[in-house]
NUFIKE-478970 format. One record per atom (N, C-alpha, C): residue number from 1; residue in one letter; chain; atom name; z, x, y. Coordinates in steps of 0.001 Angstrom, whole numbers, plus 500000, padded with zeros to 6 digits. Layout:
<pts>
   nr  rest  kette  atom       Z       X       Y
  NUM     A      A    CA       Z       X       Y
...
</pts>
This chain:
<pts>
   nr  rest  kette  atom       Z       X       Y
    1     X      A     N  624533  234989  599266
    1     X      A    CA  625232  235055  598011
    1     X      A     C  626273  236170  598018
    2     X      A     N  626089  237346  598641
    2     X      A    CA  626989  238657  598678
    2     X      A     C  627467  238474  600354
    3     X      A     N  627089  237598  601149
    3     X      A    CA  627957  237308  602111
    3     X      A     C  629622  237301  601824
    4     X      A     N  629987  236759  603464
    4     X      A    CA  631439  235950  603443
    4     X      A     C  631007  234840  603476
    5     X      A     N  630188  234030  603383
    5     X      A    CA  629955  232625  603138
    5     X      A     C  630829  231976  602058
    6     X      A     N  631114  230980  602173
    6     X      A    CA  632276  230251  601379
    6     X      A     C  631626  229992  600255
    7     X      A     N  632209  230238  598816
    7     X      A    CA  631798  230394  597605
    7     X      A     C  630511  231080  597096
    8     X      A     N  630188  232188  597785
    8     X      A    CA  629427  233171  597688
    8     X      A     C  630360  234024  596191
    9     X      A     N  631157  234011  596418
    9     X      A    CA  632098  234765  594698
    9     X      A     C  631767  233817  593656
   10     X      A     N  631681  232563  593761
   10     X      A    CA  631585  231709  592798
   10     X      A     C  630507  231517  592403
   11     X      A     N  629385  231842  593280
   11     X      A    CA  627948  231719  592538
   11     X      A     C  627590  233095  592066
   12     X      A     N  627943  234077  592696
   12     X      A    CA  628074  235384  591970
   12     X      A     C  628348  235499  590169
   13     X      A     N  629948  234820  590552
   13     X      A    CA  630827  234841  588947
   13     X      A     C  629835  234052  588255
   14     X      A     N  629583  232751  588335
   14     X      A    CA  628945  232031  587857
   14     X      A     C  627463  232434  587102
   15     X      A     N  626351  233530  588023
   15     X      A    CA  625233  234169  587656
   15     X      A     C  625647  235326  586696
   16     X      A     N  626772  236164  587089
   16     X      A    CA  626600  237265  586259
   16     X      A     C  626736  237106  584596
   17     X      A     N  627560  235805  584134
   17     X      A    CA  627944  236206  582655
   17     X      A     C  626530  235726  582445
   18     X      A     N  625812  234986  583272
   18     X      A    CA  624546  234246  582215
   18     X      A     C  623658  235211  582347
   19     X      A     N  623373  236245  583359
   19     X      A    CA  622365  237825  583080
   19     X      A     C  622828  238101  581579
   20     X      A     N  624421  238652  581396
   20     X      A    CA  624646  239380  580388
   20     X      A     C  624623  238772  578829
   21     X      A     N  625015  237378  578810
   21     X      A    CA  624290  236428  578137
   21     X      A     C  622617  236671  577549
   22     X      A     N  621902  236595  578567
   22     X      A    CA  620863  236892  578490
   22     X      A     C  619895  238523  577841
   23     X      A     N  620922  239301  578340
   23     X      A    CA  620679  240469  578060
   23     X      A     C  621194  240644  576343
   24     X      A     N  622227  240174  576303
   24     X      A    CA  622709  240166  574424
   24     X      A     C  621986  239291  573650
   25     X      A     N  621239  238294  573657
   25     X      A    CA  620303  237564  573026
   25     X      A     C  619241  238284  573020
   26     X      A     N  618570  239132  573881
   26     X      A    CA  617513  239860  573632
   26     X      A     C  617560  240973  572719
   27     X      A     N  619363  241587  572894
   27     X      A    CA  619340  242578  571945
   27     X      A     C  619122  242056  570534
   28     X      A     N  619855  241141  569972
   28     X      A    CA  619931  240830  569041
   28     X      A     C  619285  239809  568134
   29     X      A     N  617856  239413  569343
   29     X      A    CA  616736  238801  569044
   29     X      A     C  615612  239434  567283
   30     X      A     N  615140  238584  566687
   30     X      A    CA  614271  239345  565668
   30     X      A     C  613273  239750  566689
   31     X      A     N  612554  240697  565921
   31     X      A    CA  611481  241144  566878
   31     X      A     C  609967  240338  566579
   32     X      A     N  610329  239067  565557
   32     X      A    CA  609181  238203  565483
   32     X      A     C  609802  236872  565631
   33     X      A     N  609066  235670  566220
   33     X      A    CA  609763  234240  566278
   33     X      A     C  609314  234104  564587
   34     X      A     N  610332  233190  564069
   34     X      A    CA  609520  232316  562847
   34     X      A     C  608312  231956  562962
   35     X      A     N  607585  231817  563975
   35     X      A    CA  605889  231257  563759
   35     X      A     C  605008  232781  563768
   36     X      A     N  606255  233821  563784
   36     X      A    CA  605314  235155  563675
   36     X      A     C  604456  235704  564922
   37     X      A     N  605385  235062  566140
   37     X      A    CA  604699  235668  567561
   37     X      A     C  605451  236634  568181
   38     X      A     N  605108  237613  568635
   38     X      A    CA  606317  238704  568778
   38     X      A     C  607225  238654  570100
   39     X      A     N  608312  238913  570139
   39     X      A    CA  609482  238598  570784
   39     X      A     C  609105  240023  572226
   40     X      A     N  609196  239889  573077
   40     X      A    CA  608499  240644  573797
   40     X      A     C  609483  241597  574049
   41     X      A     N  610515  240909  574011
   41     X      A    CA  612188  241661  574268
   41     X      A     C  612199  242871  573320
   42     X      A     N  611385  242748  572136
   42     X      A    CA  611965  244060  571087
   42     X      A     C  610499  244628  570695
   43     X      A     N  609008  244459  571061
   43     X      A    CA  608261  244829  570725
   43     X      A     C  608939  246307  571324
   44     X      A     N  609209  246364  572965
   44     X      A    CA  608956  248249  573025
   44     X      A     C  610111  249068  572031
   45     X      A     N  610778  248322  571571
   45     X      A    CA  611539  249020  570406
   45     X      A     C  611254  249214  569303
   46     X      A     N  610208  248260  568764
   46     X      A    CA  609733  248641  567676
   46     X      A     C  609029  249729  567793
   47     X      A     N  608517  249681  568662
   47     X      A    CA  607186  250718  568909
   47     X      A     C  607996  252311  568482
   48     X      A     N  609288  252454  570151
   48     X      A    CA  609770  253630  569310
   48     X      A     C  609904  253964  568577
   49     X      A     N  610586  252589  567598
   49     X      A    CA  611705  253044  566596
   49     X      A     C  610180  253468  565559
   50     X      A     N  609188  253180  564931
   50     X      A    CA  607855  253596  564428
   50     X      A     C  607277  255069  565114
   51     X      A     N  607813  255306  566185
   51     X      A    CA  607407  256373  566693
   51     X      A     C  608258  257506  566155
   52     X      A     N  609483  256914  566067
   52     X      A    CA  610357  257760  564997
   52     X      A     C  609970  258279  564076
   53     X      A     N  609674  257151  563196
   53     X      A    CA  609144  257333  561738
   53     X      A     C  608452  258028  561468
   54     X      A     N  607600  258111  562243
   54     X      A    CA  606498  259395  561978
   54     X      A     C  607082  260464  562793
   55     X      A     N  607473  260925  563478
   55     X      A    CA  608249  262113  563642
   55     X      A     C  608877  262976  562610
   56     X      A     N  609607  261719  561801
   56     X      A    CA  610332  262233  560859
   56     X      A     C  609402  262318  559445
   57     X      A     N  608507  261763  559162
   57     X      A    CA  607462  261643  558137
   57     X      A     C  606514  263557  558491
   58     X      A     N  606730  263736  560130
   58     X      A    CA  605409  264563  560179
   58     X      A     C  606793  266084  559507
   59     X      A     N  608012  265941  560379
   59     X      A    CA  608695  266946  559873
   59     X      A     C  609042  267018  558650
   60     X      A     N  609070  265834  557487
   60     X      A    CA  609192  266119  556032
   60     X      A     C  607873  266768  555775
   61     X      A     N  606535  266115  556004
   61     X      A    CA  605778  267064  555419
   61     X      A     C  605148  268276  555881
   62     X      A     N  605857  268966  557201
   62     X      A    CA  606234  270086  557144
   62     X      A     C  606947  270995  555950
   63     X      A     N  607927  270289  555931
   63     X      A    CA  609081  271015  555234
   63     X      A     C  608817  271195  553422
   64     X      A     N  608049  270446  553112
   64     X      A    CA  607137  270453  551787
   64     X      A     C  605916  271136  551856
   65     X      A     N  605293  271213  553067
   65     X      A    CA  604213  272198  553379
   65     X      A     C  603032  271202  552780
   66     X      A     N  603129  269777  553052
   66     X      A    CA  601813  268958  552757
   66     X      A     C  601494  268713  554443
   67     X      A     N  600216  269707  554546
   67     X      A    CA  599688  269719  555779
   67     X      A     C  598447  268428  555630
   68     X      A     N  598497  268161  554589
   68     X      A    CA  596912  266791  554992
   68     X      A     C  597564  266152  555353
   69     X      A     N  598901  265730  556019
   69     X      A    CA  599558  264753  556502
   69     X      A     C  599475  264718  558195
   70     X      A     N  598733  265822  558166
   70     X      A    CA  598307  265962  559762
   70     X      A     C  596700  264914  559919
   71     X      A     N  596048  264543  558816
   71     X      A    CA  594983  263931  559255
   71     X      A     C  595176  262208  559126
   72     X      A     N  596352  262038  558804
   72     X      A    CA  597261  260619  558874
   72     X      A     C  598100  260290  559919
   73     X      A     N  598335  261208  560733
   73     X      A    CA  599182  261321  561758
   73     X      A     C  598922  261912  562874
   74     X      A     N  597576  262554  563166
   74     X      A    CA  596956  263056  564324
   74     X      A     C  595991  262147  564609
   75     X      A     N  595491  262080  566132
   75     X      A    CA  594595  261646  566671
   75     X      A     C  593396  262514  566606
   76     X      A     N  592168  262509  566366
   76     X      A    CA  590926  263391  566196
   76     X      A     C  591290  264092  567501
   77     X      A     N  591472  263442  568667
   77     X      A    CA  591859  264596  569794
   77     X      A     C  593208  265227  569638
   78     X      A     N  593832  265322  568851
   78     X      A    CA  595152  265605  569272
   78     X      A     C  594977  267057  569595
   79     X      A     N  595910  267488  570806
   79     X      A    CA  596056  268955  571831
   79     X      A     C  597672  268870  571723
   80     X      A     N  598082  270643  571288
   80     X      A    CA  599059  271121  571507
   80     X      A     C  599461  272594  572473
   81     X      A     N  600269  271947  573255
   81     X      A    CA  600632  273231  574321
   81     X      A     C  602111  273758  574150
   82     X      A     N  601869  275156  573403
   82     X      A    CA  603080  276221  572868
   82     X      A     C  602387  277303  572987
   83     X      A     N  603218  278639  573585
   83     X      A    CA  603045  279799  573624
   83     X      A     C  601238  280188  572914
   84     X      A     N  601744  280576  571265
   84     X      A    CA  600842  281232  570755
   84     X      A     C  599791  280270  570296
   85     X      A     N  600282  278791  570394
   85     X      A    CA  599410  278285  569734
   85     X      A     C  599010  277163  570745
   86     X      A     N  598671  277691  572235
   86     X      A    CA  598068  277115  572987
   86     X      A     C  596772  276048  572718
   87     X      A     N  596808  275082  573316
   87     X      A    CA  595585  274219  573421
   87     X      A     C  595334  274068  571996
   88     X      A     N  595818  274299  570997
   88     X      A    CA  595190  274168  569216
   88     X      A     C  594453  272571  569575
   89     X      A     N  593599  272034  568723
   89     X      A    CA  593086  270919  568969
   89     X      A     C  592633  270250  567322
   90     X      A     N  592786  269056  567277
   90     X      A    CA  593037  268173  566042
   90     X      A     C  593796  268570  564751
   91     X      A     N  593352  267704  564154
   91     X      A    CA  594552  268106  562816
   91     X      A     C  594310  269250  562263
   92     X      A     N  593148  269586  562056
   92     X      A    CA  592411  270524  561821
   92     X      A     C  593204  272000  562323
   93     X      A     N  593511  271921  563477
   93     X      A    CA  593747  273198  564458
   93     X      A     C  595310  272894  564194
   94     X      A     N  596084  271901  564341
   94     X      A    CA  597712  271729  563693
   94     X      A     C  597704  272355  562405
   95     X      A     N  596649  271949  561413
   95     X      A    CA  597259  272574  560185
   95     X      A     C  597366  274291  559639
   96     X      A     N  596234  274274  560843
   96     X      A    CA  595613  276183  560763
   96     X      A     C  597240  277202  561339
   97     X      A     N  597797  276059  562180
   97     X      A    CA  599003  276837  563078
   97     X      A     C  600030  276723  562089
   98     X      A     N  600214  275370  561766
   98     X      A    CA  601297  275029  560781
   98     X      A     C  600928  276329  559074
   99     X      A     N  599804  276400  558768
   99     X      A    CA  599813  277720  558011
   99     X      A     C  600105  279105  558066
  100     X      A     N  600029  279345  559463
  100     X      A    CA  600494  280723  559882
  100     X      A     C  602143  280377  559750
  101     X      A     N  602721  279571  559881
  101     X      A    CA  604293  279103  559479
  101     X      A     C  604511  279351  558114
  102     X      A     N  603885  278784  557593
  102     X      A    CA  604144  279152  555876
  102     X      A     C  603625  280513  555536
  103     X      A     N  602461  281049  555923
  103     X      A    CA  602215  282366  555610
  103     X      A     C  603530  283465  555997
  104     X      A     N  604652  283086  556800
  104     X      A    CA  605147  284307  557145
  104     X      A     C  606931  283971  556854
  105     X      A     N  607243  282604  556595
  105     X      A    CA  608539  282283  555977
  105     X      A     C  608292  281689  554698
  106     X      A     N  609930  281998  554201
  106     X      A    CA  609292  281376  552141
  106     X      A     C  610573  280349  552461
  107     X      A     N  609910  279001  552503
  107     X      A    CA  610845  277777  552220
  107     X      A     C  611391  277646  553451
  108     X      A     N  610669  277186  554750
  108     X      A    CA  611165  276878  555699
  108     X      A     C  611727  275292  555651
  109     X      A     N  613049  274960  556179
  109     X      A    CA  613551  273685  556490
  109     X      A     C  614089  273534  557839
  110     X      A     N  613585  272173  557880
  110     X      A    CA  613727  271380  559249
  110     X      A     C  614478  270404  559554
  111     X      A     N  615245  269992  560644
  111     X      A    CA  616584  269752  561191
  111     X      A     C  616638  268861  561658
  112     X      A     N  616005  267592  561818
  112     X      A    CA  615935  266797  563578
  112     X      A     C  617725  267027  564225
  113     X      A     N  618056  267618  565123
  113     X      A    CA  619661  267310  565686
  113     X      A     C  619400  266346  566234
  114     X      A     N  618580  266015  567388
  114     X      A    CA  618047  264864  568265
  114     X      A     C  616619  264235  568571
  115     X      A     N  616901  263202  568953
  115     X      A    CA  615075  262388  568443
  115     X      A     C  615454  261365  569636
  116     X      A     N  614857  261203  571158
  116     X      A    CA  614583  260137  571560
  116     X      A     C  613041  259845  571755
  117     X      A     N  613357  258020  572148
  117     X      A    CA  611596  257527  571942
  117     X      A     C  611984  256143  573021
  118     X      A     N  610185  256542  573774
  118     X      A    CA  610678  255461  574884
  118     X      A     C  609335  255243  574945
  119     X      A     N  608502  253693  574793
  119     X      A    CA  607177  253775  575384
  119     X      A     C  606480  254862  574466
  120     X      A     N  605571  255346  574594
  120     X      A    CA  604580  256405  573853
  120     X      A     C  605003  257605  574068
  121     X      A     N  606006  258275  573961
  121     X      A    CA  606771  259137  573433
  121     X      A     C  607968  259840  573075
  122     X      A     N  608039  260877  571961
  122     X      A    CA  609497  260768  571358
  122     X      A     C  609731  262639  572019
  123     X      A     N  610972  262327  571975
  123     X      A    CA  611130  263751  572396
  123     X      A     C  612116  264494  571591
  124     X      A     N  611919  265709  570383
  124     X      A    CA  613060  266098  569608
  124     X      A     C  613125  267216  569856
  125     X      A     N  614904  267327  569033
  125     X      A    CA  615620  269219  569412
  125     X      A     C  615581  269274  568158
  126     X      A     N  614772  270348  567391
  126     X      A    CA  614989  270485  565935
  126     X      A     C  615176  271865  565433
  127     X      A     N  615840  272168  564541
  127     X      A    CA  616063  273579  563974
  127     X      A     C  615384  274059  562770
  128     X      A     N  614885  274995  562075
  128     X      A    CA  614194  275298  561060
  128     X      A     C  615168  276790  560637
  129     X      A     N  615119  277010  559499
  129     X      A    CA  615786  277716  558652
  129     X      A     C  614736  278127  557756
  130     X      A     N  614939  279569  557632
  130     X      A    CA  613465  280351  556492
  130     X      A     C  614132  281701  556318
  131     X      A     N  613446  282055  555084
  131     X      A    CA  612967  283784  555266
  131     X      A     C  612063  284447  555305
  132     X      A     N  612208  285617  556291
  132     X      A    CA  610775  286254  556922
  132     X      A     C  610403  286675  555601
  133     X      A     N  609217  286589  554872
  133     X      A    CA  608798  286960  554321
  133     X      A     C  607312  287290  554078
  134     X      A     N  606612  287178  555098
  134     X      A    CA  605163  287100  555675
  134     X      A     C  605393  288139  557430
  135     X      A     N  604364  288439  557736
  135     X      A    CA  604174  289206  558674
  135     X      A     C  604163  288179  560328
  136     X      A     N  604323  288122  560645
  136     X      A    CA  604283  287321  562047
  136     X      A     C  604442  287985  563605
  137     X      A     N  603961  287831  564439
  137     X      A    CA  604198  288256  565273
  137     X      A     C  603851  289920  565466
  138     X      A     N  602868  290163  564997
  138     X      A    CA  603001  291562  564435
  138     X      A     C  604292  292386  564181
  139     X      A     N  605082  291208  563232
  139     X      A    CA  606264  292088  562872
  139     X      A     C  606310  291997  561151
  140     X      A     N  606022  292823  560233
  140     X      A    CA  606256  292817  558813
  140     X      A     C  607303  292191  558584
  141     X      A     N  606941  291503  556918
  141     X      A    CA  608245  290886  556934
  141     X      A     C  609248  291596  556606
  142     X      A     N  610418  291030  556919
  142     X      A    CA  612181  291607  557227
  142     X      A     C  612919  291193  555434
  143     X      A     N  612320  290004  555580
  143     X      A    CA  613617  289308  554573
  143     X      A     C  614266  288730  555150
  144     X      A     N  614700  288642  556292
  144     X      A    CA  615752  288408  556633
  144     X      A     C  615718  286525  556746
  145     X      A     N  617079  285773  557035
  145     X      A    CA  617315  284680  556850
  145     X      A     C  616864  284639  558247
  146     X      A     N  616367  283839  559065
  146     X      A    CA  616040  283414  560441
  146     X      A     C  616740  281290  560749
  147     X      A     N  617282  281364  561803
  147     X      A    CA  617484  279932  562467
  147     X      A     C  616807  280063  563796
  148     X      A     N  615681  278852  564172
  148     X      A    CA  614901  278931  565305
  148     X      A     C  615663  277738  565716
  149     X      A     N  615681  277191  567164
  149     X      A    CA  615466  275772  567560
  149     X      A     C  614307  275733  568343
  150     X      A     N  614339  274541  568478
  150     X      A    CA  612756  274142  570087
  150     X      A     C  613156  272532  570044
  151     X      A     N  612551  272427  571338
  151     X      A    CA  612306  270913  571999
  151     X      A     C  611075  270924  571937
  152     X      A     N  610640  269884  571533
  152     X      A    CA  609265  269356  571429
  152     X      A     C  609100  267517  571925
  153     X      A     N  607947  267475  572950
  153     X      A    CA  607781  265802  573746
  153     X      A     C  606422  265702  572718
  154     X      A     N  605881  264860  571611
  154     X      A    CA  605222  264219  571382
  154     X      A     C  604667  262738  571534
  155     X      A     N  603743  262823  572113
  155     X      A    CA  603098  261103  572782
  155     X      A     C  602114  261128  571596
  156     X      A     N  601960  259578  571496
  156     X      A    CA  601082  258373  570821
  156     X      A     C  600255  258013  571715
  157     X      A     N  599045  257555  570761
  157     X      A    CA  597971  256596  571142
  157     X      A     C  597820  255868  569804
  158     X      A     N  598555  254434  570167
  158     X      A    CA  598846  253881  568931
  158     X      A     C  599560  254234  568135
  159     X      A     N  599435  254372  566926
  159     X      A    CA  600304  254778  565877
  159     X      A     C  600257  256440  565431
  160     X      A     N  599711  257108  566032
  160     X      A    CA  599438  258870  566103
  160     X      A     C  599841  259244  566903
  161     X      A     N  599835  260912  566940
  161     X      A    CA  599951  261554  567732
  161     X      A     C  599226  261909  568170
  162     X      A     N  599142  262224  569758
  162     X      A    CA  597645  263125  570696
  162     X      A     C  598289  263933  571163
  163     X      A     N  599659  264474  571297
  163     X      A    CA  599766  265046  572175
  163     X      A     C  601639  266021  571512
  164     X      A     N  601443  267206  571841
  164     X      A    CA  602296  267922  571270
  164     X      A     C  602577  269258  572594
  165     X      A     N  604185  268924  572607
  165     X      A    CA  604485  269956  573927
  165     X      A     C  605639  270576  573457
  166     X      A     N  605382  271770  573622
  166     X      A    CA  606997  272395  573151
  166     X      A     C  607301  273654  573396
  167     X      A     N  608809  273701  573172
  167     X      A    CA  609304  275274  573949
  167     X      A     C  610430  275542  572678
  168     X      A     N  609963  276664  571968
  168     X      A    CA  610392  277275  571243
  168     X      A     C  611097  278593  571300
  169     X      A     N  612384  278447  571005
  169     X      A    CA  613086  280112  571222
  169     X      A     C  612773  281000  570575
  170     X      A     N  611331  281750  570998
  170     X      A    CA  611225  283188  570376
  170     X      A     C  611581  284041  570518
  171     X      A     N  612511  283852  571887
  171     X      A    CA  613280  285241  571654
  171     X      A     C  614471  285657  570987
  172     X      A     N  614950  284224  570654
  172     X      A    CA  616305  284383  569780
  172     X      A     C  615634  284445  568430
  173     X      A     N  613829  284351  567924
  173     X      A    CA  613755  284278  566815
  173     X      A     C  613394  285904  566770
  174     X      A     N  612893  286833  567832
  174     X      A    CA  612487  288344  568115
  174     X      A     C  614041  289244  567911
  175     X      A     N  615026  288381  568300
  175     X      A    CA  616129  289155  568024
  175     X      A     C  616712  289136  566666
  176     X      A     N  616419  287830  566226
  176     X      A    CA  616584  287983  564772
  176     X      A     C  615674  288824  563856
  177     X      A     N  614484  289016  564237
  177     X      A    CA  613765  290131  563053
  177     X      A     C  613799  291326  563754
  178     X      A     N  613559  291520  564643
  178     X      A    CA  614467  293025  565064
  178     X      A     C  615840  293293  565732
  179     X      A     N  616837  292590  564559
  179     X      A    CA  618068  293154  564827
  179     X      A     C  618474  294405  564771
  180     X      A     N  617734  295581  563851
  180     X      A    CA  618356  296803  564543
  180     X      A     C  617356  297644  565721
  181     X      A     N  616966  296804  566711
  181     X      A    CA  616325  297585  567841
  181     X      A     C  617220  297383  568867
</pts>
């Protein structure tokens, strides 16, 4: 077919528009047939695009500080690996960490800039905005206005989360509460 064989171009030309053919019907396939059987082409998209949703569901109720939204959205195992709040384990242990957050900023808000999702997990760059107003880090609070970012890879089992990984800039958040050192 990719020979010099004579009309080796023509069965080429001929195959490629019907791949891409093929490939645009899948995009633009429903992700259920009318008899309600699922289109196999868009199930792993749904999946992300739901994997989204709760990403963005878990960072609103962050940002409102409704932590029982961790026992709707965690897996009884769920494990997180970050600095201080190594290995924390179930919702239970998310919400204890997620309180030391509110204990030490007044009115923290959250950012998604970026959110991808592939298969069982999403991976976001998000920013939070607060004021120190709680003690953290063994540092009293400042007052001061603080902007953090971090990347964080969260995986599913099913429709939850089990799994929480992330790298957070504390040192650009250490330079912000001791700016005059």
């Amino acid at each position: 077919m990719f020979g010099n064989e004579p009309g080796a171009a023509i069965t080429l030309s001929r195959a490629f528009p019907q791949a891409v053919m093929q490939r645009q019907e899948a995009k633009t396939a429903p992700p259920f047939s009318s008899a309600g059987e699922a289109n196999p082409s868009k199930g792993r998209f749904m999946t992300a695009h739901s994997h989204k949703d709760v990403i963005r569901r878990l960072y609103e109720g962050l940002e409102a500080d409704n932590l029982d939204l961790a026992n709707e959205l965690f897996t009884p195992d769920f494990i997180t690996t970050e600095g201080q709040h190594q290995n924390i384990v179930g919702p239970e242990g998310f919400k204890a960490a997620i309180g030391e957050v509110h204990a030490a900023y007044a009115d923290p808000s959250f950012e998604i800039l970026d959110m991808v999702a592939e298969d069982d997990q999403v991976t976001v760059r998000w920013r939070m905005r607060a004021t120190h107003t709680g003690e953290l880090m063994g540092i009293p609070a400042t007052g001061r206005e603080i902007s953090m970012e971090a990347f964080a890879l969260f995986r599913f089992k099913g429709d939850r989360i089990s799994e929480r990984h992330a790298v957070i800039d504390r040192l650009g958040l250490l330079q912000q509460l001791r700016a005059d050192y």
